[in-house]
N, C-alpha and C positions, 0 to 999 in steps of 0.2 A: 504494500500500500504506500510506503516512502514514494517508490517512484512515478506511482500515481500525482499524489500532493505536489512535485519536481513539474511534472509535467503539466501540472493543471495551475501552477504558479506561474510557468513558462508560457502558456497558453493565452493566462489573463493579462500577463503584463503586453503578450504580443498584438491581443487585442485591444487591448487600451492605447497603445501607441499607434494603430495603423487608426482606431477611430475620432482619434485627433489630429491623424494626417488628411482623414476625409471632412474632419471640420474644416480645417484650415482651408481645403482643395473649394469644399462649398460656397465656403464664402467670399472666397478670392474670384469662385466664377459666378456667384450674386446667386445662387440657388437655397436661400434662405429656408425652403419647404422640407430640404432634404433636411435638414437640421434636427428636425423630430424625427427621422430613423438612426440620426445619431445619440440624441438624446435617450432614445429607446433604448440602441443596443450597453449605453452606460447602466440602465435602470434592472435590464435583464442581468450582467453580471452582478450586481448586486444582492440578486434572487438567495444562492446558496448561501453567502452572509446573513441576510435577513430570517433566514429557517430559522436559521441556526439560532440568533440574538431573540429572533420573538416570539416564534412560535417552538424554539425548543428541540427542535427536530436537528439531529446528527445527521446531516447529511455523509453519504459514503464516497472517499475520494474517486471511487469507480464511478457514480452515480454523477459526481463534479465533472470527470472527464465527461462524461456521456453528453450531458448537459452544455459543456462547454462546445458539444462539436455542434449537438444541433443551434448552436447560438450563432458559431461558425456558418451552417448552413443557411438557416432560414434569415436571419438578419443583414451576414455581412456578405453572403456570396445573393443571398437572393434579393433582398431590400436596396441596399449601398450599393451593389454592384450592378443592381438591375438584372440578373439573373431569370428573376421569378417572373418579370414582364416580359422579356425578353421571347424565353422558351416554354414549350407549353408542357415539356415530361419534368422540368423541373419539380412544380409545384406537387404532381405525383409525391415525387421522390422523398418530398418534407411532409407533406404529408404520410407518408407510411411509417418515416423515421419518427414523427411526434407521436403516432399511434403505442410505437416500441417505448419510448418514454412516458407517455400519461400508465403505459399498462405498470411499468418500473416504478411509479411516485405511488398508485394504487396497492401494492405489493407495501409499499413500504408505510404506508398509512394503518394497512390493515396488521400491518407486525407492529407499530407505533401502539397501537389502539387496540391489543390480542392481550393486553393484561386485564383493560374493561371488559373486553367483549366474548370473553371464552363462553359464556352463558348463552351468548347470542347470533349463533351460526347462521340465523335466516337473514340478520343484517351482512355478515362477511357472504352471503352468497348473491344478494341484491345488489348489493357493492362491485363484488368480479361482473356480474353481470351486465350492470349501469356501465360501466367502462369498460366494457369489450362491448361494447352494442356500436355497429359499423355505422360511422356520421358520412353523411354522401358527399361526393367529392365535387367541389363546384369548376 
């Protein structure tokens, strides 16, 4: 797990620097609107912090990396880059990979919450099922 945290430090700092080079780029070419998927992608690395400090939740350095690629994907390759307007199998593709993540935070809610909830299997079984339920893809 060490090289987990290595890489998911490496990751955020690499992220943090290319999206102040996209501020910079924005506003030197007057694109002021893009500024909110810059502002977003600061607000999203923030996310595993915020578990952590508010809600209490130990996020898992695996779980960090995971987290960090889809932020990789869906933000800075598909938003910033324009990826996702661009091409039309992109959006697919983030889509399928947020599915593999919502079903991971699900898992990990249900282990969060398996000290209250041993009594109450029909809620852990409503739960898998509410989030494996396939959302249509626009």
């Amino acid at each position: 797990m060490k090289t987990f945290k290595i890489i998911n430090t490496l990751i955020l700092i690499s992220l943090i620097i290319i999206n102040i080079f996209y501020i910079g780029n924005n506003i030197i070419n007057g694109k002021f609107v893009k500024l909110l998927d810059n502002g977003l992608l600061f607000l999203s690395l923030l996310i595993p912090f915020l578990s952590k400090k508010i809600i209490k939740i130990n996020l898992s350095e695996l779980f960090n990396f995971f987290y960090y690629i889809y932020i990789i994907i869906s933000l800075l390759i598909g938003e910033i880059m324009l990826l996702m307007k661009n091409t039309l199998w992109f959006d697919k593709i983030v889509h399928f990979y947020v599915g593999f993540i919502i079903s991971i935070v699900a898992v990990l809610i249900i282990k969060h919450n398996s000290k209250n909830l041993k009594e109450k299997i029909f809620f852990n079984i409503l739960f898998d099922i509410a989030c494996a339920k396939p959302q249509p893809v626009s």
